[in-house]
ZAMARGU-4260 file (C-alpha; in steps of 0.2 Angstrom, whole numbers, plus 5000, padded with zeros to 4 digits):
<rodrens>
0) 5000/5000/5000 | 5006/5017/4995 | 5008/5031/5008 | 4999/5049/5002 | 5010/5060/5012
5) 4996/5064/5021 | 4991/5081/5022 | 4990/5078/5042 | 5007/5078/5046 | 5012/5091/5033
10) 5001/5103/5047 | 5010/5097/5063 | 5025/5103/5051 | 5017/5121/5049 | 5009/5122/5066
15) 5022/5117/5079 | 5040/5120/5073 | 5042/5133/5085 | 5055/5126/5098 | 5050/5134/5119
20) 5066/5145/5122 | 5064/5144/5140 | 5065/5127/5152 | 5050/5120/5161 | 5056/5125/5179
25) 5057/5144/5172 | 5040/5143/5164 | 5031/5134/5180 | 5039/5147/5191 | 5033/5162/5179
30) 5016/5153/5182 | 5017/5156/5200 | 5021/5173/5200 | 5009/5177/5185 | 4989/5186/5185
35) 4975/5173/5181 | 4975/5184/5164 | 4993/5177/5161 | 4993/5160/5168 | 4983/5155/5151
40) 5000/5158/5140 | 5010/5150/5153 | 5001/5135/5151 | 5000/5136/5132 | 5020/5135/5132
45) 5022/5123/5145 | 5013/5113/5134 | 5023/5115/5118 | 5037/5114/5126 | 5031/5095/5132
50) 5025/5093/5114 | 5043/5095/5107 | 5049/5084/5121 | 5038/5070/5117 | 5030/5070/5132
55) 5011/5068/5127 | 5004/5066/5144 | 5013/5081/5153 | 5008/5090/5135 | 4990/5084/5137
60) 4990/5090/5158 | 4996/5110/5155 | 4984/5112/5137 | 4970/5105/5149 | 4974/5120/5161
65) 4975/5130/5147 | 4960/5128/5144 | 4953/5128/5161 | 4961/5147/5164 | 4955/5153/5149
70) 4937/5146/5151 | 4936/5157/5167 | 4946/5172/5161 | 4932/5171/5147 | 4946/5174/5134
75) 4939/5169/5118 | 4959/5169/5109 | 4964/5158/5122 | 4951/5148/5124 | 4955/5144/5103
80) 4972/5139/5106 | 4971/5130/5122 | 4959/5119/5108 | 4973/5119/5094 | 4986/5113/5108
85) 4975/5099/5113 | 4971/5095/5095 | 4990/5092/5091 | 4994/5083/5107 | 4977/5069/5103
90) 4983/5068/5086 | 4999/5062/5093 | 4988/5047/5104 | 4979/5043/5091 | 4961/5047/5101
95) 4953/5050/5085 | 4937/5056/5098 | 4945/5068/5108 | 4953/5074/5090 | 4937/5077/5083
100) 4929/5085/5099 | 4945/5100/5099 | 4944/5101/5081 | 4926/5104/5081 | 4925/5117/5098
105) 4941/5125/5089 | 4929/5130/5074 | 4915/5137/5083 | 4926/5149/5093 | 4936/5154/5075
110) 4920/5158/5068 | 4915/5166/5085 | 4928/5177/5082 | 4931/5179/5065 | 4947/5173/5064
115) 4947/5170/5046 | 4964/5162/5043 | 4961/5150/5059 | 4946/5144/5052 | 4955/5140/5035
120) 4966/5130/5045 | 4954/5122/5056 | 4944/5116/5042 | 4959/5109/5032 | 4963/5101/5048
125) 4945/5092/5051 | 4947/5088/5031 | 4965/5077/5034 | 4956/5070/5050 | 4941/5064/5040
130) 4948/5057/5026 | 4964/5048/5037 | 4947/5041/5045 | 4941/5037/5027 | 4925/5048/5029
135) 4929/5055/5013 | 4913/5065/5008 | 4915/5075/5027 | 4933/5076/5019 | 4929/5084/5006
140) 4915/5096/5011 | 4930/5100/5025 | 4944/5102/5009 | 4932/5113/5000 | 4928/5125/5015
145) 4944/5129/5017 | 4949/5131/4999 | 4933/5144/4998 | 4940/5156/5011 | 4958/5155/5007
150) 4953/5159/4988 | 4943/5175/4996 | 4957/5181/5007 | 4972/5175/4995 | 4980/5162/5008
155) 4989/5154/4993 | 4997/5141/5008 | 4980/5133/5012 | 4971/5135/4994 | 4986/5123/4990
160) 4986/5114/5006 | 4968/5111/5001 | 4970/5105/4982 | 4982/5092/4989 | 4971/5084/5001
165) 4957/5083/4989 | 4969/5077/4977 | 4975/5061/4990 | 4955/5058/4992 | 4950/5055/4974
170) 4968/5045/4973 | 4962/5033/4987 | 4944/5031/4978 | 4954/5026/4964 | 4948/5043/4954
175) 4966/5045/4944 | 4962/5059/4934 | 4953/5071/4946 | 4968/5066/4960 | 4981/5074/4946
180) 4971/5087/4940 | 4969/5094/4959 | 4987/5088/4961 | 4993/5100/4946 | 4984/5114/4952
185) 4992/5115/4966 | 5009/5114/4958 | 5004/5130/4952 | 5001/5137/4968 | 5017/5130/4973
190) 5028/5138/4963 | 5021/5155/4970 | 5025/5150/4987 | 5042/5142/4988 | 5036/5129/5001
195) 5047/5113/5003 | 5033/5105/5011 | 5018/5108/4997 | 5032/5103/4985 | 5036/5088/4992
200) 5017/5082/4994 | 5016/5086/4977 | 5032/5074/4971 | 5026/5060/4981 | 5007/5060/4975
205) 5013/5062/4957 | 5023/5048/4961 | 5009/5038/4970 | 5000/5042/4952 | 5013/5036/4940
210) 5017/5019/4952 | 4999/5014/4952 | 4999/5016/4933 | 5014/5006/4931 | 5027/5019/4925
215) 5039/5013/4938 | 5053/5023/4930 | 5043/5040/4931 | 5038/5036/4948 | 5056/5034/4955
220) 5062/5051/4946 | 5047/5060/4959 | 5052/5051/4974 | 5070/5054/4974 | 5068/5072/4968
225) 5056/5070/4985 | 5069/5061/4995 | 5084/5074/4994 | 5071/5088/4998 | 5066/5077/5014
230) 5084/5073/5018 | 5090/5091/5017 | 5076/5094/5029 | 5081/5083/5040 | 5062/5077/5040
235) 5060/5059/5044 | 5041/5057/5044 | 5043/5060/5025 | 5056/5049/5024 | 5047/5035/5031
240) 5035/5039/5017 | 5046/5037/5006 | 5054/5023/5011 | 5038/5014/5011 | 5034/5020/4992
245) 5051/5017/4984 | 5051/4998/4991 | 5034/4997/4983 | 5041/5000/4965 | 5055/4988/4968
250) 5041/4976/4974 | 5032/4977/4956 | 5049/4975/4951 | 5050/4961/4960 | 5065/4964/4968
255) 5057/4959/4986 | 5075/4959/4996 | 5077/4978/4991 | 5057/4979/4995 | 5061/4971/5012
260) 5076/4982/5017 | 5065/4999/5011 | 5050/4994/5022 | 5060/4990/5038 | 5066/5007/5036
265) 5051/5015/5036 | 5044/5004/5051 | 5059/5012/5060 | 5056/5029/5059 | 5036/5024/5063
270) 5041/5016/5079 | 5054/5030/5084 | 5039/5044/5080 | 5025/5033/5091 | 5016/5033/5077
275) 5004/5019/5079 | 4993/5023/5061 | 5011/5021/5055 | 5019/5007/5062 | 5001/4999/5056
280) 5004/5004/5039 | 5022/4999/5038 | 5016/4980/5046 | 5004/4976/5032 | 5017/4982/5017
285) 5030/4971/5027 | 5016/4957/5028 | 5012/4960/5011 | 5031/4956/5005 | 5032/4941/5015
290) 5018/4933/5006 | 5026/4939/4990 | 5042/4930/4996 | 5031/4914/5001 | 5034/4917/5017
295) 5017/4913/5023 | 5017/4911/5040 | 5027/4926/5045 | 5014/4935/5032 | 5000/4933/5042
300) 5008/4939/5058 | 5015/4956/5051 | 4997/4958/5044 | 4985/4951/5057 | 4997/4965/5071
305) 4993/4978/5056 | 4972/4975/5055 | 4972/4975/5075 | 4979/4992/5076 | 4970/4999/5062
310) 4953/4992/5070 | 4957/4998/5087 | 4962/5015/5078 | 4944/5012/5068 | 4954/5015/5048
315) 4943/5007/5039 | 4950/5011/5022 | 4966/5003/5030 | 4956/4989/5037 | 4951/4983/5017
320) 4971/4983/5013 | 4973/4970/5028 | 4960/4960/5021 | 4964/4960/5005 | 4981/4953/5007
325) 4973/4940/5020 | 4963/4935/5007 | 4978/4933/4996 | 4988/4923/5008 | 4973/4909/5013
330) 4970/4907/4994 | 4987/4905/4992 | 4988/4891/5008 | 4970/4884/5003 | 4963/4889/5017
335) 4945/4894/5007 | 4936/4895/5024 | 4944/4910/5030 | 4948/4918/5013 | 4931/4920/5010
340) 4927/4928/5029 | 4941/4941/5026 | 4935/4945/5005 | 4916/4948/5012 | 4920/4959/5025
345) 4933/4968/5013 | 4920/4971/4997 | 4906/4977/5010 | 4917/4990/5018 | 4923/4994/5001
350) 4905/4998/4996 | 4901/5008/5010 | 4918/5019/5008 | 4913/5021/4990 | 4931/5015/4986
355) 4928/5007/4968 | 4947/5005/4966 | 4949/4992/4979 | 4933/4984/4977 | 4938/4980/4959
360) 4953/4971/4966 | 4942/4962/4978 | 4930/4957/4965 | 4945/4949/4956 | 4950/4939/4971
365) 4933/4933/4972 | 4932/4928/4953 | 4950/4917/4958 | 4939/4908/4975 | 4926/4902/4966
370) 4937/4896/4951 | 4948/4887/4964 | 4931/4880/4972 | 4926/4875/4955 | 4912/4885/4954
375) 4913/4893/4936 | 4897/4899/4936 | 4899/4911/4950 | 4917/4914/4945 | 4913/4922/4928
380) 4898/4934/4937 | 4911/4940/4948 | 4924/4943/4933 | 4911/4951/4925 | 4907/4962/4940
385) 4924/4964/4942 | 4927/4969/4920 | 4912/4982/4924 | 4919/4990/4941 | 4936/4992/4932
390) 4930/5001/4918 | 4918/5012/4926 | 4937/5020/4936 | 4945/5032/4927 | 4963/5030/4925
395) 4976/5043/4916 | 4986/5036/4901 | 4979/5018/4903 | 4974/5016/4883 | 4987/5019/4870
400) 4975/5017/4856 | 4963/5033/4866 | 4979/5044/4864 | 4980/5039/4846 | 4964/5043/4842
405) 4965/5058/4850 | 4981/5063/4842 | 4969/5060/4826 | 4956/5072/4833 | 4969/5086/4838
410) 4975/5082/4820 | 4959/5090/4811 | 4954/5102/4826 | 4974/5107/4820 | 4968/5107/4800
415) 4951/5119/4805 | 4961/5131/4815 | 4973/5132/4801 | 4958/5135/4790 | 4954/5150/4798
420) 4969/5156/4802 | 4970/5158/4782 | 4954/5166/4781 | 4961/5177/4794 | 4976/5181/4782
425) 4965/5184/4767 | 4957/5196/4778 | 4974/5205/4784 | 4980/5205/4765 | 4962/5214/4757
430) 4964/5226/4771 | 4981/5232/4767 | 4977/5232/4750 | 4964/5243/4751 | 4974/5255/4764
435) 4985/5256/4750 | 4973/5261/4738 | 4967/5273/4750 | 4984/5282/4753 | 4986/5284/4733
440) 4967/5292/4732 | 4974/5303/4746 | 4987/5307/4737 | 4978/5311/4724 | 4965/5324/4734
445) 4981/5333/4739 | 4985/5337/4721 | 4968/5339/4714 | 4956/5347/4723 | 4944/5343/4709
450) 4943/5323/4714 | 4938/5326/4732 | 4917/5321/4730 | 4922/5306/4720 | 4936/5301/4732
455) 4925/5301/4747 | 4912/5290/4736 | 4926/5277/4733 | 4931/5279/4751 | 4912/5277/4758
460) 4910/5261/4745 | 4927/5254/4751 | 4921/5256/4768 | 4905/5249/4764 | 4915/5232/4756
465) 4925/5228/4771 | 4912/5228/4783 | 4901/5215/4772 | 4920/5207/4772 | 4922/5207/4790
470) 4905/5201/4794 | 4908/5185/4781 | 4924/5182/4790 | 4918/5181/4807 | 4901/5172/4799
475) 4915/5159/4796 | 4922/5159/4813 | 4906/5157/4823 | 4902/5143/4813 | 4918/5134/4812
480) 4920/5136/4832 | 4901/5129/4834 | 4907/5113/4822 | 4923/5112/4832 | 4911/5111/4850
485) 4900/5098/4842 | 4914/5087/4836 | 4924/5089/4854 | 4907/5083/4863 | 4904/5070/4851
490) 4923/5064/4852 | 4921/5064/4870 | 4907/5053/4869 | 4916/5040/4856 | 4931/5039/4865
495) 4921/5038/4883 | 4913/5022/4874 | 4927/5014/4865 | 4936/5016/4883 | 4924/5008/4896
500) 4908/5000/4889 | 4918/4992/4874 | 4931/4985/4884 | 4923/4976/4895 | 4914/4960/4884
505) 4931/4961/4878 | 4939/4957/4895 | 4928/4942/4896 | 4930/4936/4882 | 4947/4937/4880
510) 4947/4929/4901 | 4935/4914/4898 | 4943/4910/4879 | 4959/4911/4890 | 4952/4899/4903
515) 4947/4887/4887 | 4963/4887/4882 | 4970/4882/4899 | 4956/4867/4900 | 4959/4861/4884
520) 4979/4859/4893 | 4973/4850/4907 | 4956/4839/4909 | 4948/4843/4894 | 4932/4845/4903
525) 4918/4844/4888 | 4904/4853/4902 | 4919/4865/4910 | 4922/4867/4890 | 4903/4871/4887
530) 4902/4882/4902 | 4915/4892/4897 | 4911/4894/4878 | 4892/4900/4883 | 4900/4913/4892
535) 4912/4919/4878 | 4895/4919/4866 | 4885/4928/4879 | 4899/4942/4880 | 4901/4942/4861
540) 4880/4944/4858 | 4882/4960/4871 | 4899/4967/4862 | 4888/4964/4847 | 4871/4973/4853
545) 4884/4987/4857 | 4893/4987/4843 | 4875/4991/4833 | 4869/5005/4843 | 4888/5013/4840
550) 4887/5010/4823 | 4870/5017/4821 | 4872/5032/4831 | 4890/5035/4823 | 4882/5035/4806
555) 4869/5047/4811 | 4882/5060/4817 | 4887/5058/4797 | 4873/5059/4792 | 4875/5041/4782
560) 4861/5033/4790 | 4843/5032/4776 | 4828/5036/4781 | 4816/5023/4772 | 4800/5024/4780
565) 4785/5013/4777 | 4768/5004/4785 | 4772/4992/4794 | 4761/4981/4810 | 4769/4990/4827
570) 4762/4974/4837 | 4775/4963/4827 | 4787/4973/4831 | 4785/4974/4851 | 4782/4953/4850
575) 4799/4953/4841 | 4807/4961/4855 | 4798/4954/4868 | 4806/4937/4863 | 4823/4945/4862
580) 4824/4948/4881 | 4815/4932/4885 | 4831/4927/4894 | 4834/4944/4903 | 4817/4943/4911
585) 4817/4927/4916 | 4836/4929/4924 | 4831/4945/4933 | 4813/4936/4938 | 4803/4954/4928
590) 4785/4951/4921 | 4788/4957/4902 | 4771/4961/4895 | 4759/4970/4879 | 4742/4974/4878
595) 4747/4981/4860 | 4734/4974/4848 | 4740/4966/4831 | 4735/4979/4814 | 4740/4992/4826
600) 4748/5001/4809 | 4760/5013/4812 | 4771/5024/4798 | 4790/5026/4797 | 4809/5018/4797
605) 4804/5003/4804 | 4824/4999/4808 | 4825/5014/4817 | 4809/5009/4828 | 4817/4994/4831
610) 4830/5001/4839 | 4819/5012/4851 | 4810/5000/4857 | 4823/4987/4861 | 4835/5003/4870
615) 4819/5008/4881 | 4815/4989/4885 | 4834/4987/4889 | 4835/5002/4901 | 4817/4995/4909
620) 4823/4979/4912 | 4840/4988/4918 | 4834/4998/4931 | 4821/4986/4939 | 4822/4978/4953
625) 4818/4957/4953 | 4802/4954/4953 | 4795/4971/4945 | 4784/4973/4929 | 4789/4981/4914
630) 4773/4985/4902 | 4771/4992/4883 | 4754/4999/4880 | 4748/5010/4864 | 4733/5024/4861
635) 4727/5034/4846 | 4731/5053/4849 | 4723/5061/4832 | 4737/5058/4816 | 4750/5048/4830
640) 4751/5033/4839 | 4759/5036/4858 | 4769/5021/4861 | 4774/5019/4882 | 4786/5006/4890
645) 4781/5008/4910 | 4791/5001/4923 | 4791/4998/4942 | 4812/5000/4946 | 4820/5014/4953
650) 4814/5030/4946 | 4823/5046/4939 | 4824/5061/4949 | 4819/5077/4944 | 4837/5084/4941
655) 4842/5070/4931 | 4828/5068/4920 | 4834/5087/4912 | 4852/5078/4908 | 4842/5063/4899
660) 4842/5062/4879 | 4857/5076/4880 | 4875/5071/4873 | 4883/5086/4881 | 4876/5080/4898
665) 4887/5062/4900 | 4873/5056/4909 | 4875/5035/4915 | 4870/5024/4930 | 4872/5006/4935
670) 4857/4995/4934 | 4849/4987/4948 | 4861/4973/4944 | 4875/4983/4941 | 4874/4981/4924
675) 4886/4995/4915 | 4877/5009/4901 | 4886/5019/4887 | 4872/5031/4889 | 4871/5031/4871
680) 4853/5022/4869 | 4842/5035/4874 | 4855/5049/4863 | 4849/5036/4850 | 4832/5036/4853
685) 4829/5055/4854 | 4838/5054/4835 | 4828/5041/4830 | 4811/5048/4837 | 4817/5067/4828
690) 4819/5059/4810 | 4801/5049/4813 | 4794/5066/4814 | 4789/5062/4834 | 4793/5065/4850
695) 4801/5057/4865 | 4796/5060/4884 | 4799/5053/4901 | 4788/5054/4918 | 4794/5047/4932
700) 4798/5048/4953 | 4810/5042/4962 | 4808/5023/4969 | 4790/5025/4958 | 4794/5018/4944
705) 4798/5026/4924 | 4786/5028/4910 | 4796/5033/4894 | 4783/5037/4879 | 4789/5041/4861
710) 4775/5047/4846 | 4775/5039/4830 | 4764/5042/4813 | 4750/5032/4811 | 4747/5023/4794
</rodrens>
């Protein structure tokens, strides 16, 4: 497991690096001889001067009576830091209740008294303790606070302080592209600052980035550019980070002796700090090698001592790395029994953290249980869950055929531009040519007097010329810049598809033929065999419904798709389709019904309507829970027949319905099931429906169910 440099620590750095110039006996005997106004402050530097000692509980004893003085002096300032000083010294202990309690008492008194900058600070304090608890939506409400103010009152420190921590949350919900995109624009804000320790959160995220994406080399260049930062400031909390990061890259090198030497390292520095989240950390990546080495048994003692400490410090985003690699260890031992104990527990915290990172590397491990069980059935539904999961997490760099296409893209945005650029020059070259004519008719007024009327006429015609010029030109502009925004929405929605929803029948096709092949090595099971071919067809039949609706709507946008309409029996049609998801209903346990009427005639594209009716069927059955109903019905409304597929699933609220049947809107959901969308059908439909001459609408509540209705001619 990587280490974030967490944003928590980099605040002890910023907060309590002054050192108490005077001893302790001076400081208790100025107590002694103080007022009860001046006691408070005593106390207050008693109290970091315990703190720099590492002597929490004497630290913990004077901020108390901080506190205490300042309550009955009724000193507001006080009062605040006597809550800041306790705050640091709990963090120490790890009493995440009595952190949360200062933390919390500390804001109300900032906002109290206005203390602007102590409120940025005290909210990007609550953000690092949240998400080092993985709360991460109170993280980032707390992140996005503090960013707000210190944007208002220019506190560059905290707006960066901020981008970082939101940065390190969307990295550990396996969010790649938004972590760097925050990570980035606090580089920005870095460089305006000069601050080592911003800088140096910034080369270790970048580096957490690249490591998790594979690009080993790139990721050593950040963490040794981070490592002789943190060596020339002597800051070994930041080493140990690194440490810990470095022997994970020489881990997927599979160096696991170097790994081993790195980790130890970093347990070190954990042990000397007392920092138990540490040391808990640094236990399960040592656990982690062992296992690696196939070391087994001293494994599972490293990482049993790591998920104790993390369940007494209640991490539960740290809890699902212990039992991943528990899980790992009693697969490897066959020890199925307790594999499965540790997997469930992981995939359910995994859900309620929202961390779809992990649980894709959860539902994996539970794809290899049941195939070591012998259960193929349930192995492929988890691959597949697992193919779906993977896809839906967006990753930077991970397709290198995206990034050609996109090269392609940037290619003719690159030829418009250019197109206009020589419009533009056309432009320049009339303009001068006509200044030119301009200054000789000038010339020309000076020595005849006689030419003046008709030289203002040629001017006032001139004039007249290049502004009907002018206007053309920039008629050329606005509409080459409306084509280039409906090609970069349209692109985005090609390459959104081409990177998620076709990849994943791929995957499991390219799993199960893979699985075939092995079979066909060993037992040559004929059932096992069968199985497994079924599940290669079924992805191929969905890779191949998808592939229609991409073609379709892809020949739309060029506009090569005919439009043959004709009269055609609408109740053939819906039966057709009916039969189509016969399977579907039956594996989902949906009543599929029509009270359409055979010679219901309607008129138009009769493959178009085809394709309506099987996408709103689909999205029914998607988003209906077992045991629901899904119901087509028709009715006569004067020239048009009002065709309606009614279901009882989950609804639509009211804000998402306005971002249906929009391309600009990247609207998608998971199904009942889980079952993955492009989001392209109903796109399609509203197309389809347009070119019909129709209509398409939707009514529906939340939990109540969805009735989608689209108008077609009648015949």
């Amino acid at each position: 497991m990587r280490f974030p440099l967490l944003l928590l620590s980099c605040l002890l750095l910023f907060v309590n690096t002054s050192q108490a110039k005077s001893s302790a006996r001076e400081l208790r005997t100025q107590i002694k001889n103080s007022s009860k106004s001046e006691k408070a402050e005593f106390y207050l530097k008693l109290s970091e001067h315990y703190y720099n000692a590492n002597n929490s509980d004497s630290a913990l004893y004077y901020a108390k009576e901080a506190l205490i003085v300042s309550k009955l002096n009724k000193n507001d300032q006080f009062i605040l830091k006597s809550y800041l000083e306790l705050y640091y010294n709990y963090l120490l202990t790890s009493n995440s209740k009595e952190v949360r309690h200062s933390l919390n008492n500390a804001k109300i008194l900032a906002y109290k008294i206005q203390d602007t900058i102590q409120i940025c600070d005290i909210h990007l304090n609550l953000a690092a303790f949240y998400s080092e608890n993985s709360k991460f939506d109170s993280a980032i409400f707390h992140y996005n606070a503090s960013r707000k103010l210190s944007d208002i009152i220019n506190y560059k420190l905290n707006t960066a302080q901020a981008l970082i921590g939101i940065g390190e949350v969307y990295y550990e919900r396996g969010d790649f592209e938004n972590a760097l995109s925050n990570y980035l624009e606090a580089s920005e804000y870095s460089e305006a600052i000069k601050d080592n320790h911003i800088q140096l959160s910034i080369l270790i995220d970048m580096g957490n980035i690249y490591g998790d994406d594979k690009q080993l080399e790139i990721a050593k260049s950040y963490y040794n550019q981070a490592k002789e930062i943190a060596e020339d400031m002597k800051d070994e909390e930041t080493l140990s980070v690194l440490y810990n990061n470095l022997a994970i890259i020489y881990q997927d090198e599979k160096d696991y002796k170097k790994a081993q030497t790195y980790f130890e390292k970093s347990l070190e520095i954990e042990k000397n700090t007392d920092y138990k989240s540490g040391v808990a950390l640094a236990l399960n990546n040592i656990g982690e090698n062992y296992y690696k080495m196939g070391n087994y048994e001293q494994a599972i003692v490293c990482v049993r001592e790591s998920l104790a400490s993390h369940r007494k410090l209640n991490l539960n985003n740290e809890i699902i790395y212990n039992l991943e690699v528990l899980t790992q260890i009693h697969l490897a031992t066959g020890n199925y029994k307790q594999a499965i104990k540790y997997l469930n527990e992981g995939i359910n915290l995994s859900k309620k953290l929202k961390t779809k990172g992990k649980r894709s590397d959860l539902l994996k491990l539970l794809a290899e249980y049941y195939h070591k069980l012998g259960d193929n059935k349930k192995a492929y539904s988890a691959m597949l869950d697992y193919n779906d999961l993977k896809d839906s997490v967006q990753n930077i760099a991970k397709s290198t055929k995206i990034a050609q296409l996109q090269a392609k893209f940037e290619s003719v945005k690159k030829e418009n531009e250019n197109e206009i650029l020589r419009v533009k020059n056309q432009f320049t070259q009339e303009k001068l040519e006509q200044e030119k004519t301009t200054s000789h008719f000038l010339y020309v007024f000076s020595i005849l007097a006689l030419f003046v009327i008709i030289l203002i006429v040629i001017l006032f015609r001139s004039k007249i010329n290049t502004h009907n010029k002018m206007r053309r030109v920039y008629g050329l502009l606005e509409e080459s810049n409306s084509k280039l925004k409906i090609m970069n929405i349209t692109k985005d929605k090609f390459f959104s598809i081409i990177a998620h929803d076709l990849r994943s029948p791929f995957n499991a096709i390219l799993g199960f033929s893979e699985l075939i092949k092995r079979e066909l090595n060993t037992t040559q099971k004929v059932a096992v065999l069968k199985e497994y071919n079924n599940s290669v067809n079924e992805s191929a039949n969905g890779l191949y419904n998808l592939l229609e609706n991409l073609l379709q709507w892809a020949n739309s946008q060029r506009g090569q798709l005919k439009f043959a309409p004709i009269r055609f029996d609408l109740y053939e049609l819906v039966q057709n389709n009916l039969r189509i998801f016969n399977l579907k209903t039956a594996d989902k346990s949906i009543k599929l019904s029509s009270d359409i009427k055979p010679g219901t005639l309607a008129y138009g594209d009769i493959q178009m309507v085809d394709t309506i009716v099987r996408n709103l069927i689909s999205n029914a059955l998607k988003f209906t829970d077992s045991k629901g109903k899904v119901f087509l019905s028709a009715k006569l409304d004067n020239e048009f027949i009002q065709l309606s597929v009614k279901d009882t699933g989950i609804g639509i609220s009211k804000e998402n319905q306005e971002k249906l049947f929009r391309i600009d809107s990247n609207f998608t959901t998971y199904g009942t099931d889980d079952e993955a969308g492009s989001g392209l059908g109903l796109i399609l439909c509203k197309e389809f429906v347009t070119k019909n001459g129709g209509e398409i609408w939707v009514e529906s509540e939340l939990n109540k169910g969805s009735r989608f209705t689209f108008s077609l001619k009648s015949a």
